[in-house]
TIZA-104914 format. One line per 10 residues: for each residue x, y, z of N, C-alpha, C, CB. Coordinates in steps of 0.05 Angstrom, whole numbers, padded with zeros to 5 digits. Atoms other than C-alpha are relative to their C-alpha. Glycine has a CB too. Layout:
N
X:Y:Z:X:Y:Z:X:Y:Z:X:Y:Z; ...
end
This chain:
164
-00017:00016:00016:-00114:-01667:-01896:-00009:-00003:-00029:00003:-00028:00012; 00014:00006:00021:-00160:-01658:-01955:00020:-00005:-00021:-00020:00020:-00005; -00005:-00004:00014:-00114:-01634:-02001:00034:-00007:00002:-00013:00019:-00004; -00031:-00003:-00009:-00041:-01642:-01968:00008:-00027:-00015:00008:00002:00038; -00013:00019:00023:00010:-01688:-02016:00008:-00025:00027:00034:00019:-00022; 00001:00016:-00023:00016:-01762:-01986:00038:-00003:-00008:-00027:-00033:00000; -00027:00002:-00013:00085:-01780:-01968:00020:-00032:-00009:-00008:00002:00037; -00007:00029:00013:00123:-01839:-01984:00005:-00020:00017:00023:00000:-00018; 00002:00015:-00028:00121:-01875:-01917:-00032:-00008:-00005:00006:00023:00031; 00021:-00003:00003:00049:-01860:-01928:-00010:-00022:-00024:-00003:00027:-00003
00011:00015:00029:00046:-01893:-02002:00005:-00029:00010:00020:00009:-00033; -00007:00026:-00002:00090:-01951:-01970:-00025:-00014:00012:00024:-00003:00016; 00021:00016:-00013:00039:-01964:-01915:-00023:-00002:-00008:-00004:00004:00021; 00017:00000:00010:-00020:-01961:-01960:00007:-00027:-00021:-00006:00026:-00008; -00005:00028:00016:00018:-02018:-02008:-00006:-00026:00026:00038:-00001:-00014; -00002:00017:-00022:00029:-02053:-01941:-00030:-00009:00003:00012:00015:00027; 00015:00006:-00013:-00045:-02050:-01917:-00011:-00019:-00026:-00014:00022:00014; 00027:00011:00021:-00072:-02073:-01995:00013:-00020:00003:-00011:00009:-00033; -00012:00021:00005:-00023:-02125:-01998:-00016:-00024:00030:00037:00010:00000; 00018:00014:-00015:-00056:-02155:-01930:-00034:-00010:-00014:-00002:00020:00026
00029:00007:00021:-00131:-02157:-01970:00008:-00004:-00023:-00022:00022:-00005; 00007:00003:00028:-00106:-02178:-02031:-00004:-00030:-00005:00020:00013:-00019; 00003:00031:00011:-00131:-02238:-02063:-00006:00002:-00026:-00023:-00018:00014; -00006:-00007:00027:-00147:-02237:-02139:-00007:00033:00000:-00019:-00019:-00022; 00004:-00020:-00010:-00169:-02172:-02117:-00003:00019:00015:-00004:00000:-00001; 00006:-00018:-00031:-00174:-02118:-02062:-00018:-00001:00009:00000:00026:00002; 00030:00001:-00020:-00223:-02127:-02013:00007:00028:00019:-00005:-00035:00025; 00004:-00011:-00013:-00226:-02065:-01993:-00015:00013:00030:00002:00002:-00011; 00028:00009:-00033:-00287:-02075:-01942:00006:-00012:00020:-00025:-00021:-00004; -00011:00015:-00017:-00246:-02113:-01908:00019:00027:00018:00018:-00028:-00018
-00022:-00015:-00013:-00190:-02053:-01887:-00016:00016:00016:00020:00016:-00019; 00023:-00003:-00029:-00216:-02031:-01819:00019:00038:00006:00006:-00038:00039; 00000:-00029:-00008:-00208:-01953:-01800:00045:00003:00007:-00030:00004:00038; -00021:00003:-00017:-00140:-01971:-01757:00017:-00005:-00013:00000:-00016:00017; -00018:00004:00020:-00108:-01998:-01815:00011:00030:-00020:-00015:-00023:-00018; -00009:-00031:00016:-00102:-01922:-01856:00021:00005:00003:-00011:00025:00008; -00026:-00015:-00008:-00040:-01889:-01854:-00019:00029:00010:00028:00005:-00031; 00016:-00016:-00026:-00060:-01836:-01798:-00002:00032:-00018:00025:00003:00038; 00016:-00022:00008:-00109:-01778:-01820:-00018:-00013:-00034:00026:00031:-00004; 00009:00009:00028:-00134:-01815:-01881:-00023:-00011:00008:00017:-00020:-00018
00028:00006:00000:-00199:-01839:-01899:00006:-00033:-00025:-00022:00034:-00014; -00008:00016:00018:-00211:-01897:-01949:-00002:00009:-00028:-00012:-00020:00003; 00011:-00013:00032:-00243:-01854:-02010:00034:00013:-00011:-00031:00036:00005; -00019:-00007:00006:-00166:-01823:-02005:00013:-00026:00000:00009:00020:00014; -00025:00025:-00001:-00132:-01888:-02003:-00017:-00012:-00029:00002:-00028:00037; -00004:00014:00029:-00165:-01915:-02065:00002:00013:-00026:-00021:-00017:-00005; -00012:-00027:00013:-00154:-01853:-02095:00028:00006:-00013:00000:00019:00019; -00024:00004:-00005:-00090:-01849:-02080:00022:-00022:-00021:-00005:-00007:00027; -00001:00024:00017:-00088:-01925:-02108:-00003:00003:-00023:-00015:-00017:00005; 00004:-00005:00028:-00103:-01909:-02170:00018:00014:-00023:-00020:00011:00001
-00020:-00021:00013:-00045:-01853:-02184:00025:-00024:00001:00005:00034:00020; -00020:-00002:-00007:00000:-01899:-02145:00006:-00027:-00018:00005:00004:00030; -00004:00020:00011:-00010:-01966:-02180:00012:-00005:-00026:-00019:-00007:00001; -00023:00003:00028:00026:-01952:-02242:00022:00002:00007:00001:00021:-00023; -00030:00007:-00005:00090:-01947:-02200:00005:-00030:00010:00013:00021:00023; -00007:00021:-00015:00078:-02016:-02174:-00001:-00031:-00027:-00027:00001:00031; 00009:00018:00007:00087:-02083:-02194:-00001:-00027:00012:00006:00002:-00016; 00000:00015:-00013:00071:-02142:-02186:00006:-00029:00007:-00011:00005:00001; -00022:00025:-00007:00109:-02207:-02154:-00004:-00015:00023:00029:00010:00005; -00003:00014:-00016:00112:-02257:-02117:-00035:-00005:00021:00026:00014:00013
00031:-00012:-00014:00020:-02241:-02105:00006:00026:00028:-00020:-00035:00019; -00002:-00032:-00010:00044:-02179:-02078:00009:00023:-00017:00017:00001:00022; -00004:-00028:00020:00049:-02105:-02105:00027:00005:00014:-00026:00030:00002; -00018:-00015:00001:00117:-02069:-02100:-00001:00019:-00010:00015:-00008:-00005; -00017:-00019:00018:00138:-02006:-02113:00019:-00004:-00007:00005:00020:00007; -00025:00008:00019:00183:-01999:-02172:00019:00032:00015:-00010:00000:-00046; -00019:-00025:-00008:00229:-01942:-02131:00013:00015:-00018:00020:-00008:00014; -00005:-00021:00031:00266:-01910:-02192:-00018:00014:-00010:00005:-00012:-00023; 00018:-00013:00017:00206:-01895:-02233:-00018:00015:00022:-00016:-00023:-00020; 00017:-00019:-00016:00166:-01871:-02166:00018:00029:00005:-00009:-00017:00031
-00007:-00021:-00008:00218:-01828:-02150:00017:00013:-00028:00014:-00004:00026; 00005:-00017:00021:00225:-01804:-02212:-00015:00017:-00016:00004:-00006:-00008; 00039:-00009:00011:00149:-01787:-02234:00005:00030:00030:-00044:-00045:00013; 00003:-00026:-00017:00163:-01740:-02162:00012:00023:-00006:00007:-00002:00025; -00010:-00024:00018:00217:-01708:-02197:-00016:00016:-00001:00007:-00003:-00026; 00019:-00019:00021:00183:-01688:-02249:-00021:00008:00010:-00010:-00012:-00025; 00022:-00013:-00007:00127:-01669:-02214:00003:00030:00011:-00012:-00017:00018; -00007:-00026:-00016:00164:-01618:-02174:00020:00020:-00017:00015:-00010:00029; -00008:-00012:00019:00200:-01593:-02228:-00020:00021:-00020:00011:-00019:-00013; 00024:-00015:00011:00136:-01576:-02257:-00009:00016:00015:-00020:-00013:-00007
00013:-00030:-00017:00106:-01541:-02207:00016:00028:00004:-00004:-00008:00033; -00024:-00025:00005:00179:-01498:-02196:-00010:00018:-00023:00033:-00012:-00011; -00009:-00012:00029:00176:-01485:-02273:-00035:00017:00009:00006:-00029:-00038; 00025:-00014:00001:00103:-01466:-02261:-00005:00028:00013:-00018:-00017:00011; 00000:-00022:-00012:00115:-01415:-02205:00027:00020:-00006:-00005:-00008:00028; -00014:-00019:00004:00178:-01382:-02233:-00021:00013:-00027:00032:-00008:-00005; 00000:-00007:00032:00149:-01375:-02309:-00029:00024:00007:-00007:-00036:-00028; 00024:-00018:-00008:00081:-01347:-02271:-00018:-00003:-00020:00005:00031:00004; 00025:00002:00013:00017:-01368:-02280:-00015:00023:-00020:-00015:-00005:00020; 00022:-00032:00017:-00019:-01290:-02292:00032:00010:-00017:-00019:00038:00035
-00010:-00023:00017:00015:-01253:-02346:-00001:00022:00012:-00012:00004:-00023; 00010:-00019:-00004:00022:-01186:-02330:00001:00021:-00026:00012:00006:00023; 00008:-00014:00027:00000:-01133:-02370:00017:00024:00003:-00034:00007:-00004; -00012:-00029:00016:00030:-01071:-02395:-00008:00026:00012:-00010:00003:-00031; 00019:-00032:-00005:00013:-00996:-02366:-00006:00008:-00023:00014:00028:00014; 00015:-00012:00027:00016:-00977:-02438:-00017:-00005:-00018:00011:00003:-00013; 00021:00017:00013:-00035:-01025:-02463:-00022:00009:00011:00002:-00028:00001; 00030:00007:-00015:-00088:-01023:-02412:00008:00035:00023:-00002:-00046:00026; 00003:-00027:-00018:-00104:-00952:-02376:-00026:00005:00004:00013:00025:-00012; 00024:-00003:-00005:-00159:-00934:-02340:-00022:00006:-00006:00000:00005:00008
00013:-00014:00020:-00183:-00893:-02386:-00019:-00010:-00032:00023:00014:-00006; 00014:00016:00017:-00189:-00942:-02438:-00030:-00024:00007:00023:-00014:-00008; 00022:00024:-00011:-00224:-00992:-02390:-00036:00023:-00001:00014:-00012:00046; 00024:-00018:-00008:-00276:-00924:-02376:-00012:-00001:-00018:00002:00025:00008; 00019:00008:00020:-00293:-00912:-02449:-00007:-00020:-00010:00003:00006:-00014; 00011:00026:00022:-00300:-00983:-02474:-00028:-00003:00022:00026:-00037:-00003; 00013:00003:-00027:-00344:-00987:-02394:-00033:00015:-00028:00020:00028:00038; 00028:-00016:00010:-00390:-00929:-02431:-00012:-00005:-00033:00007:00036:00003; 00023:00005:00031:-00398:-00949:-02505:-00011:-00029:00010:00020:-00005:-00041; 00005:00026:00002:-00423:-01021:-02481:-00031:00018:-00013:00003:-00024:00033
00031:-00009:00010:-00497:-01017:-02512:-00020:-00016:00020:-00008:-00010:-00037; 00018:00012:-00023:-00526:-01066:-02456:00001:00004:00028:00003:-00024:00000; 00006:-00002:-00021:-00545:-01055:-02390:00014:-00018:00024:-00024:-00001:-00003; -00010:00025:-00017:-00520:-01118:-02357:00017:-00022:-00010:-00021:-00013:00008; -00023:00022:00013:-00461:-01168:-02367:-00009:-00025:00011:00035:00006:00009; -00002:00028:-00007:-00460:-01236:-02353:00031:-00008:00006:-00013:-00018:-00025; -00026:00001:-00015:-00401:-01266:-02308:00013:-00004:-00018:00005:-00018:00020; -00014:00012:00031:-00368:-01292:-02367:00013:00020:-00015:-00023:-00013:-00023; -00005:-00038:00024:-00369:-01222:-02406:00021:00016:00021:-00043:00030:-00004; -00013:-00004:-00021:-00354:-01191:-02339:00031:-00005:00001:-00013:-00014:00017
-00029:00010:-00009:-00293:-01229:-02325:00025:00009:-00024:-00001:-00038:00004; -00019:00002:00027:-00267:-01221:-02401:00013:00036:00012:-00024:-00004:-00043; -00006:-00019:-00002:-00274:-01148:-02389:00021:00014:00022:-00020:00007:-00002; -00020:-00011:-00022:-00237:-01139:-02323:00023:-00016:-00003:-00010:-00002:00031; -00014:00023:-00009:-00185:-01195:-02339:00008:-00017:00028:00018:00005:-00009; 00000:00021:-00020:-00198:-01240:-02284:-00012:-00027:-00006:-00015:00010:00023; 00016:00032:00007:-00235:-01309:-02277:-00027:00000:00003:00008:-00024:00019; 00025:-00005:-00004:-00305:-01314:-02278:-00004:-00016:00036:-00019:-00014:-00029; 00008:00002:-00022:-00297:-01347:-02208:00005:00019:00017:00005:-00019:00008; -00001:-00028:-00023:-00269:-01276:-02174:-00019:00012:-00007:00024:00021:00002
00017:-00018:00009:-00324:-01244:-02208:-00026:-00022:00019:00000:00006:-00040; 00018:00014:-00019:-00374:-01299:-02172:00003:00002:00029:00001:-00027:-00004; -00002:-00005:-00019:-00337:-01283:-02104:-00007:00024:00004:00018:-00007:00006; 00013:-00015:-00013:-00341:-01224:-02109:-00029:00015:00001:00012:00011:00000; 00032:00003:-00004:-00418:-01230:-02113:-00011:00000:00012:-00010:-00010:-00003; 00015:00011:-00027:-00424:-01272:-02061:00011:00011:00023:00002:-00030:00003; -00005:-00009:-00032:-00384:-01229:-02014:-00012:00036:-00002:00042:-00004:00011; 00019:-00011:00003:-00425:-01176:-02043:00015:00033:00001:-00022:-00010:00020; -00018:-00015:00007:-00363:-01132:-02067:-00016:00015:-00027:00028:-00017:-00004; 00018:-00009:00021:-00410:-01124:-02135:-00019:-00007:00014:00001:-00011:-00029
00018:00008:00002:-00481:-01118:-02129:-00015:-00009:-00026:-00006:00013:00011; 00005:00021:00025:-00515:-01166:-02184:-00033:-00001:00009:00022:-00037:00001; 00029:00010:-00011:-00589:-01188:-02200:00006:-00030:-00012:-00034:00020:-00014; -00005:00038:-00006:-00597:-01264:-02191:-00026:-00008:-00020:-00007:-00016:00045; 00031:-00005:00017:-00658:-01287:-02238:00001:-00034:-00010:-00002:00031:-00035; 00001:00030:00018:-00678:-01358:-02270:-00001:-00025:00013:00024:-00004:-00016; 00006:00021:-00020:-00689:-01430:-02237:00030:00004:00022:-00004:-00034:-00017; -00009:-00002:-00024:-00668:-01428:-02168:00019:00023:00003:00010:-00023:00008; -00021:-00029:00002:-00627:-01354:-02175:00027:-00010:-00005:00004:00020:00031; -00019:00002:00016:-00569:-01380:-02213:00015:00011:-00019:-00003:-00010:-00006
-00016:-00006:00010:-00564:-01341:-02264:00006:00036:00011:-00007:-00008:-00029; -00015:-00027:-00004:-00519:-01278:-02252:-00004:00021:-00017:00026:-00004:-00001; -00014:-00015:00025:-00516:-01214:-02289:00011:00024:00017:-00024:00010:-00029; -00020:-00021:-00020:-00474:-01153:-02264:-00012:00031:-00016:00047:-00007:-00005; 00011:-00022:00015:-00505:-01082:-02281:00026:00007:-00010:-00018:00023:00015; -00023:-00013:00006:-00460:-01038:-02318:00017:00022:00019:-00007:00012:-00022; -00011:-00023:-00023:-00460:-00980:-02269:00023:-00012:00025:-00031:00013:00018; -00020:00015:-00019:-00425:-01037:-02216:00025:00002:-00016:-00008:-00033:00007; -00026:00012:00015:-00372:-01052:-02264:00021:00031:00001:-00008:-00014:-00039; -00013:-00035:00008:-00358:-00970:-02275:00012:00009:00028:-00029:00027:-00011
-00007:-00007:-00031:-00359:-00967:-02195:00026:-00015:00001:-00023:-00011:00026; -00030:00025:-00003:-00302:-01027:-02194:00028:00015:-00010:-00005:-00033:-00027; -00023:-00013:00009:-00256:-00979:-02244:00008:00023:00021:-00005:00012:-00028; 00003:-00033:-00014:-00267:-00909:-02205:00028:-00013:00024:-00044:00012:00019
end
């Protein structure tokens, strides 16, 4: 459930449970396992609390959600994400820009021996964290060097193998 979006049954019964502990403040120490909305923890419920409490207010020494503005903020939330996955995150590139050929000679004038993930990543356009996977799943071979083998560097000859 780490990551999965909470629900609005979910948000209700999380107002529900604070509204039971509230006194000038949440006593959260007080909300006992049983109380959660089911699969939750408490580090996600005050978490949670924290995004959700600007839709709420408050009346009567209890919180409400303001319904309109919550379900409006979801809108827009999901509107965003849409716009995010039509417009596409990666760019794509061009065949006539980028050819293998180009990647090979720029590969052979480098003047250093070894990249750093960072350099690496610029050069292959990726992220420096696929260039760390594939490290660690040992797709490149790399030498590891410096307190506790942290730092990375990627020979050149790997990088030339990666184009081929």
């Amino acid at each position: 459930m780490k990551h999965e979006k909470w629900t609005r049954e979910e948000d209700i019964d999380l107002i529900k449970t604070i509204n039971k502990h509230l006194t000038p403040r949440i006593k959260w120490n007080e909300i006992e396992s049983n109380q959660f909305p089911s699969g939750r923890n408490l580090i996600s419920m005050k978490e949670r609390w924290r995004r959700l409490s600007e839709f709420c207010s408050f009346e009567n020494e209890q919180f409400e959600i303001n319904v309109p503005k919550y379900i409006r903020h979801k809108e827009e939330a999901e509107k965003k994400r849409q716009k995010g996955r039509s417009a596409g995150v990666f760019k794509k590139i061009s065949e006539s820009t980028v050819t293998k050929k180009n990647f090979e000679e720029s590969v052979s004038s480098l003047s250093y021996d070894f990249m750093t993930v960072t350099e690496c990543a610029k050069f292959l356009r990726v992220t420096p964290t696929t260039i760390r996977n594939m490290v660690k799943r040992k797709d490149v071979k790399a030498v590891r060097f410096g307190l506790n083998n942290k730092s990375i560097r990627i020979p050149r000859n790997e990088v030339e193998k990666l184009l081929s």
